[in-house]
N, C-alpha and C positions, 0 to 999 in steps of 0.2 A: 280039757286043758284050759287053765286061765290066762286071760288073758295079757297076765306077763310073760308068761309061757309061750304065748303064740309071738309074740313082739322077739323074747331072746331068739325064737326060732326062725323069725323072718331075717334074722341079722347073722346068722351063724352064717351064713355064705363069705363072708368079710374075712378076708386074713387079719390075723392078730398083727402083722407088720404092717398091714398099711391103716389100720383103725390107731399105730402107736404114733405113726410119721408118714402121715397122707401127703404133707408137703415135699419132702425126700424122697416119697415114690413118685410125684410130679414131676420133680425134678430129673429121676433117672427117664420116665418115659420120654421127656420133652429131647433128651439127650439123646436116647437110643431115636428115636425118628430124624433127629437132626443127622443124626452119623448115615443112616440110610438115604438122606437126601443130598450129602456128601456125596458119598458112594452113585449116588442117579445122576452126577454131574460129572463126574468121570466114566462108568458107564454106558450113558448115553443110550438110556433105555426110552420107555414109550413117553410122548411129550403129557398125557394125559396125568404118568404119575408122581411127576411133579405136585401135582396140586391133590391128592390123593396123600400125600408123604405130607405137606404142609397142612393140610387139615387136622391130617390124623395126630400132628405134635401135638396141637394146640387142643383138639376136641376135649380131654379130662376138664382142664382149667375153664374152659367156655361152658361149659355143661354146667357144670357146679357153680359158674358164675352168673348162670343166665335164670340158674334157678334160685339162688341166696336173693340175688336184685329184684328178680318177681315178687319172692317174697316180704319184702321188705316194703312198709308203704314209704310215701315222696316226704310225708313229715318225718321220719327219722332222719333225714341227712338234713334238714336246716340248720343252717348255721346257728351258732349260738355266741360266739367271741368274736364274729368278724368285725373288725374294725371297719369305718367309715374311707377311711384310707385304703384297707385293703379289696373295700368293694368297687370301689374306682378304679384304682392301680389295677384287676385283674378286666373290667371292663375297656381301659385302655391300651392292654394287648390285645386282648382279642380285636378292637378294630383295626391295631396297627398290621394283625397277621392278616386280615381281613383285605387290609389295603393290601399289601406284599402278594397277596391272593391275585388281587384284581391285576394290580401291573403286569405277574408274572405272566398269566393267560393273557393280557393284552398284548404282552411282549411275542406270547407264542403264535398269535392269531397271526398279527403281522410276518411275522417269518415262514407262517407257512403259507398265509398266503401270496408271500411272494417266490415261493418256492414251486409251489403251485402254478402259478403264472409263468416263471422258467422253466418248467419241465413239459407243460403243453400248450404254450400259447395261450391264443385268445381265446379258443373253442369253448363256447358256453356248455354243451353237454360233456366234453371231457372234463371241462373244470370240477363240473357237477359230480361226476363220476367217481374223479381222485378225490375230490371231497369228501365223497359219502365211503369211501373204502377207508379216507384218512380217520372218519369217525370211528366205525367200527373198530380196527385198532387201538383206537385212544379208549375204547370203552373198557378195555383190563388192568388197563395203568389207573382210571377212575376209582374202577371201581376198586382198587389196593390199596388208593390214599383214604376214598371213605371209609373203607374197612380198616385201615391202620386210626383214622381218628376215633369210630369208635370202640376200638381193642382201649385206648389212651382214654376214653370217656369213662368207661368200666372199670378200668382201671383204680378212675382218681375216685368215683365212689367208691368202689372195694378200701381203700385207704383209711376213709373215714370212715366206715363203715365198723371195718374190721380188725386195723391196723394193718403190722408187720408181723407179726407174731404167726408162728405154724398154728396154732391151736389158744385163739385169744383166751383170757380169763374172761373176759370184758367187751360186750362189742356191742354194737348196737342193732346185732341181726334178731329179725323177733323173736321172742322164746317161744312161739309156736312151732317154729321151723323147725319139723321133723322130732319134734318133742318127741313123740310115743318113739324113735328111734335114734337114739342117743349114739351110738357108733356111726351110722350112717350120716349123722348129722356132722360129726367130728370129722370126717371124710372130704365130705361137699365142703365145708367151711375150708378144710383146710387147703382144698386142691383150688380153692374162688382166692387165691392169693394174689395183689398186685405186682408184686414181681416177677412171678410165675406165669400171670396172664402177659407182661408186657415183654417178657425174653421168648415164650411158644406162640403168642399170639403178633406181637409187633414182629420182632426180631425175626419170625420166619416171612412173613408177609412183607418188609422190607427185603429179604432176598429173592423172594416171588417176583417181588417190584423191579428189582434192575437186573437180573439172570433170566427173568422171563417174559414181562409185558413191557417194558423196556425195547428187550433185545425184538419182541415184535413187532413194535411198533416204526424202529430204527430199518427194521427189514424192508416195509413197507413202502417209507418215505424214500429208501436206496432204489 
C-alpha cells in the first residue's frame, strides 16, 4: 500500500461531519456537557462530578489547543504593526490590573485576619490552625483564577494565530502541522478556536468559581 494510501487510511476513522464543521461540533459538545452540569446543580449528585462535567466541556478545544501552540514556534506570533503607543498602553494595564491585584489581597489579608482574631482570640496555635485550614480552602479559588488567566492567555494567541474563522484560509500555524494528515489537521485547527476556548474553557471555570470554590471556601470561614 502506498504511502498515500496508508495516510487516507489512518484518517478514515474521521466523520465526514465533523472533518466539514469541527467548530459546530465543538460547539454542540461544549453545550451538551454544559446542560449536564445544569442538570448536576439541580440534581445534587456526587460533589467530585462537578469537576469531571467541567473538564469534559472544555477537554476537545484544550487538546487541540495545547497541541496547534506546541506546535507553533515563539517567532510566529511577533508582532509585526504594533505601534509604540500600543506597546505602552497594553503595559500600563497590565500594571494597573497588577496594582488592583495587590490591593484586592491586601484588602482580604486584613479582613481575614481580623476575622480570624474574632472568632478565636488570642490563641497563637488556634490562630495557626484556622489559618492553615483558611489556606487550603483558598487553594481551589486560586487555583480557578490561574486557570481562567491562562484559558484568556491561549486564548489571545489562538486569535492571532488563527483568527475567527472555523477553518482559516490563512493562518499562521506551521504548515508542518499535521501536514501528512490533512482532515485531522482541519479538526485540531478548527476545535483550537478562541471563542470556543474562552465560552468551555473560561465560562465553565468561572461557574466552578463561584458555585463551587467559592461556596467552599465561604463554608469554612462560616
Amino acid at each position: 500500500m502506498s504511502q498515500e494510501g496508508n495516510e487516507q487510511a489512518s484518517e478514515a476513522w474521521l466523520p465526514g461531519w465533523l472533518v466539514r464543521h469541527p467548530l459546530y461540533a465543538g460547539w454542540v459538545w461544549t453545550g451538551f456537557w454544559a446542560l449536564l452540569i445544569v442538570l448536576d446543580e439541580f440534581l445534587d449528585l456526587a460533589g467530585w462530578s462537578w469537576y469531571l462535567l467541567v473538564g469534559m466541556a472544555a477537554l476537545p478545544t484544550l487538546l487541540s489547543t495545547l497541541a496547534v501552540l506546541h506546535a507553533t514556534p515563539r517567532r510566529h506570533l511577533k508582532p509585526q504593526n504594533e505601534s509604540v503607543l500600543g506597546h505602552f498602553f497594553v503595559r500600563f494595564l497590565a500594571l494597573v490590573t497588577a496594582f488592583l491585584v495587590w490591593g484586592v489581597s491586601v484588602v482580604m489579608s486584613a479582613s481575614i485576619s481580623t476575622a480570624v482574631q474574632a472568632t478565636v482570640g488570642n490563641s497563637e496555635r488556634e490562630v495557626t490552625s484556622l489559618g492553615f485550614t483558611l489556606l487550603v480552602a483558598a487553594v481551589p479559588l486560586v487555583i480557578s483564577v490561574l486557570w481562567m488567566a491562562f484559558i484568556v492567555r491561549c486564548a489571545w494567541f489562538l486569535r492571532r494565530l488563527r483568527g475567527w474563522s472555523q477553518s482559516p484560509a490563512s493562518s499562521r500555524v506551521p504548515r508542518k502541522f499535521l501536514r501528512c494528515r490533512p482532515k485531522l489537521r482541519r479538526v485540531v485547527v478548527g476545535l483550537a478556536h478562541p471563542g470556543l476556548l474562552l465560552v468551555a474553557g473560561l465560562g465553565m471555570s468561572i461557574l466552578a468559581l463561584f458555585l463551587n470554590a467559592v461556596e467552599l471556601t465561604f463554608s469554612v470561614l462560616a
